[in-house]
MARBAMI-90086 format. One record per residue: residue in one letter; x negated, y, z negated of N, C-alpha, C, O in turn. Coordinates in steps of 0.05 Angstrom, whole numbers, padded with zeros to 5 digits, always signed. Atoms other than C-alpha are relative to their C-alpha. Last residue first. Example, Ala and Ser with C-alpha at 12.3 -4.5 7.8 and 13.67 -1.06 7.14 Angstrom:
BEGIN
S+00016-00024+00001-00273-00021-00143+00015+00022-00014+00005+00044-00018A-00018-00024+00000-00246-00090-00156-00018+00024+00000-00039+00024-00013
This chain:
BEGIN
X+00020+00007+00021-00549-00131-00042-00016-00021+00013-00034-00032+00001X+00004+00039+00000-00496-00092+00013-00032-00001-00032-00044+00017-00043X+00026+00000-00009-00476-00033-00018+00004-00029+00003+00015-00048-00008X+00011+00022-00008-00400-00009-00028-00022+00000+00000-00030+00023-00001X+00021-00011-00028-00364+00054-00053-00012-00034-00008-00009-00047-00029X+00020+00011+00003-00289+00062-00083-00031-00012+00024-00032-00014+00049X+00021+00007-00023-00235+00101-00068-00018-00008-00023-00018+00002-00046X+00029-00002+00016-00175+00099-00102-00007-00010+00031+00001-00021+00051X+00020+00031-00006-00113+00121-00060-00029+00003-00023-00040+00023-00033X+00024-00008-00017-00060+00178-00088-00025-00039-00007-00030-00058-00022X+00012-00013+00024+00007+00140-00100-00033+00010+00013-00044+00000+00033X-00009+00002+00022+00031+00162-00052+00005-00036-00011+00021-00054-00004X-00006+00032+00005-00002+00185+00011+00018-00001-00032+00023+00020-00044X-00012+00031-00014+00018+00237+00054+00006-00023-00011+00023-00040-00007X-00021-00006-00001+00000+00304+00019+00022-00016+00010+00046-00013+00009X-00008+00020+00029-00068+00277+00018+00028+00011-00009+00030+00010-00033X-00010+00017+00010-00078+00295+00089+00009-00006-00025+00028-00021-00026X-00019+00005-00016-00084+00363+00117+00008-00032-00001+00025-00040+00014X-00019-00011-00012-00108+00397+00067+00021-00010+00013+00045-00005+00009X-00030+00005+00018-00142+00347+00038+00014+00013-00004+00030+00009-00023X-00014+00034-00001-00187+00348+00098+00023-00004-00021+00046-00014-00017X-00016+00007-00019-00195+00421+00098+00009-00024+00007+00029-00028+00020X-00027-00012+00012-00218+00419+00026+00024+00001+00028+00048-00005+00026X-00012+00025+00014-00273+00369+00043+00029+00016-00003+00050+00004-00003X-00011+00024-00023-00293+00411+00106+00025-00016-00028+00049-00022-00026X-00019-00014-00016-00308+00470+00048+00027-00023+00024+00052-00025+00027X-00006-00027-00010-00348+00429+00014+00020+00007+00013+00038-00009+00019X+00012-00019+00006-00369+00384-00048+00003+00031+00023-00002+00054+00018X-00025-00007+00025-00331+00327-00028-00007+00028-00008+00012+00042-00008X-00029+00002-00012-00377+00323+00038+00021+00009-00028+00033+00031-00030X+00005-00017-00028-00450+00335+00024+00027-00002+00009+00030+00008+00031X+00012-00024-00001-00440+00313-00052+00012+00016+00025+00031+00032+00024X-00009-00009+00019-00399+00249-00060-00014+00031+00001+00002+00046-00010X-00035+00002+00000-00400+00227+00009+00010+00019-00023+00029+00036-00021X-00011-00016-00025-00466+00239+00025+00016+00001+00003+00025+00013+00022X-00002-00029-00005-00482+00228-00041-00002+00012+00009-00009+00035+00003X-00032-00010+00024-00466+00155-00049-00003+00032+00011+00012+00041+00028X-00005+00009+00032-00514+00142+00013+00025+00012-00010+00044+00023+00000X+00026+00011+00000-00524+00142+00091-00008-00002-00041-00025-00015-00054X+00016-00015+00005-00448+00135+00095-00031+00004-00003-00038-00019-00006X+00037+00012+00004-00407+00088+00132-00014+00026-00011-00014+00044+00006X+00030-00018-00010-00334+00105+00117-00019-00018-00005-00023-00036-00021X+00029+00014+00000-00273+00048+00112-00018+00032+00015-00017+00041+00038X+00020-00026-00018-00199+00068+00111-00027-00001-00011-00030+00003-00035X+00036+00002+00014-00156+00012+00111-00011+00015+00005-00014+00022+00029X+00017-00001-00024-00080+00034+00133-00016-00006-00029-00012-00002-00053X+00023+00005+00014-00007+00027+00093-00027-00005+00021-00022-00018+00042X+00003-00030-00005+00055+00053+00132-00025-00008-00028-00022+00003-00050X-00003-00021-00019+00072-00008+00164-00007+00021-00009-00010+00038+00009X-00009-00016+00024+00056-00065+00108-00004+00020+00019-00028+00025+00021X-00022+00005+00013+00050-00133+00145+00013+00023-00015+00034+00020-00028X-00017+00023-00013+00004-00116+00197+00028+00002-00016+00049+00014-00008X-00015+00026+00010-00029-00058+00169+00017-00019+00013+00037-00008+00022X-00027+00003+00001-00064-00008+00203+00010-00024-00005+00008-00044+00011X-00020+00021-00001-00134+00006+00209+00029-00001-00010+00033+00014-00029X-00024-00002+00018-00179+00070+00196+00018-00023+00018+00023-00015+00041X-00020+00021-00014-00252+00061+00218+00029+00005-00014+00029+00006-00038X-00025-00001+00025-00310+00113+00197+00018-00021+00018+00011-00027+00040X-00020+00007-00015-00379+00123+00224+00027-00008-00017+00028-00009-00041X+00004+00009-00024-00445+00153+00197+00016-00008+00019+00009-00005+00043X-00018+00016-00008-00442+00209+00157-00008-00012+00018-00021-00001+00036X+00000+00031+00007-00504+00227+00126+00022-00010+00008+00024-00033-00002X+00029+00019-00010-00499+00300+00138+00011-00018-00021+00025-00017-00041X+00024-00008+00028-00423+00325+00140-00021-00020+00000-00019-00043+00009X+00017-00016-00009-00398+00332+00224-00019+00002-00033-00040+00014-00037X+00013+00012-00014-00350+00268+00216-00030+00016+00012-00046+00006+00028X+00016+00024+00018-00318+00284+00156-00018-00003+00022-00040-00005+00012X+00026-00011+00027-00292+00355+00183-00013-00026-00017-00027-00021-00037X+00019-00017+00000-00277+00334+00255-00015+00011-00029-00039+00016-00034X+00028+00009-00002-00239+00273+00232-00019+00018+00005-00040+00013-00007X+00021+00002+00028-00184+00313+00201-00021-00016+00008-00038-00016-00010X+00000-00028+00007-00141+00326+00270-00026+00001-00019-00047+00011-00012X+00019-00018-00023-00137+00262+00285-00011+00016+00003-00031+00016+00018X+00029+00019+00013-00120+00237+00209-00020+00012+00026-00043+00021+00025X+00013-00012+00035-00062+00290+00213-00025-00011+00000-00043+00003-00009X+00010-00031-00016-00040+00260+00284-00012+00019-00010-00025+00036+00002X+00014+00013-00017-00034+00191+00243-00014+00021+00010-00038+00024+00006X+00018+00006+00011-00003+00226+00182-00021-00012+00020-00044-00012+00012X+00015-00027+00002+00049+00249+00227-00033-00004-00010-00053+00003+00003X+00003-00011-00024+00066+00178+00254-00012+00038+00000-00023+00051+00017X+00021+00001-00008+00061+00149+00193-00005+00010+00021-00030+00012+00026X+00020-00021-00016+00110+00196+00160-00029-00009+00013-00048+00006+00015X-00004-00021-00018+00170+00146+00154-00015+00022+00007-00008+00035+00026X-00013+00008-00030+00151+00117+00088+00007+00021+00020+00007+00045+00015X-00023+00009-00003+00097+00151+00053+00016-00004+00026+00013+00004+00049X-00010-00014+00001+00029+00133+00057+00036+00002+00001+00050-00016+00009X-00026+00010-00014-00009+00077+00031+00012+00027-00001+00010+00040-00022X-00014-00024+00003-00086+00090+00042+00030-00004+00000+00039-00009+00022X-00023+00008-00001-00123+00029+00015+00013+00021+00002+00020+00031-00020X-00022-00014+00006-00201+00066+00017+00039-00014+00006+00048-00002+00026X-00026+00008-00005-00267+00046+00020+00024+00001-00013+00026-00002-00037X-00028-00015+00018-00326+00076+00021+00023-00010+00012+00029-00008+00036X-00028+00002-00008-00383+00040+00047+00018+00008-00019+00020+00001-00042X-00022-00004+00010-00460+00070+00029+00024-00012+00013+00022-00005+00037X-00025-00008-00011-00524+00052+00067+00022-00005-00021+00022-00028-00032
């Protein structure tokens, strides 16, 4: 299993769009094979910054079966227009 993880800071004053944005955009991550579950969190101390954590069944269900299609384009459609500076993502394994 894969974790992708993600420090999303968006800009000020549009977390509340970006929220209804992220609602919206789970249908296309959440239907590409090997996905398994996703979590997005909200900052305590930093209001318009979230954690955003996928479970994948590997790297290249994320990097292939998802970045690679159509869904992926409707997702950063309707998000990455939010954050700034754009988020690294980076991927996890337990050892």
């Amino acid at each position: 299993m894969t974790t992708e993880m993600a420090v999303l800071n968006v800009k000020k004053g549009l977390e509340k769009d970006f929220e209804s944005a992220f609602k919206e955009a789970v249908q296309y991550i959440s239907r590409t094979k090997g996905y398994i579950s996703h979590s997005l969190q909200k900052c305590i101390e930093t209001k318009n910054r979230y954690l955003f954590t996928v479970q994948w069944a590997t790297l290249d269900s994320h990097m292939i079966n998802f970045r690679q299609s159509t869904d992926y384009i409707k997702w950063k459609d309707l998000l990455h227009h939010f954050y700034d500076p754009t988020p690294v993502v980076e991927h996890y394994e337990e050892f």
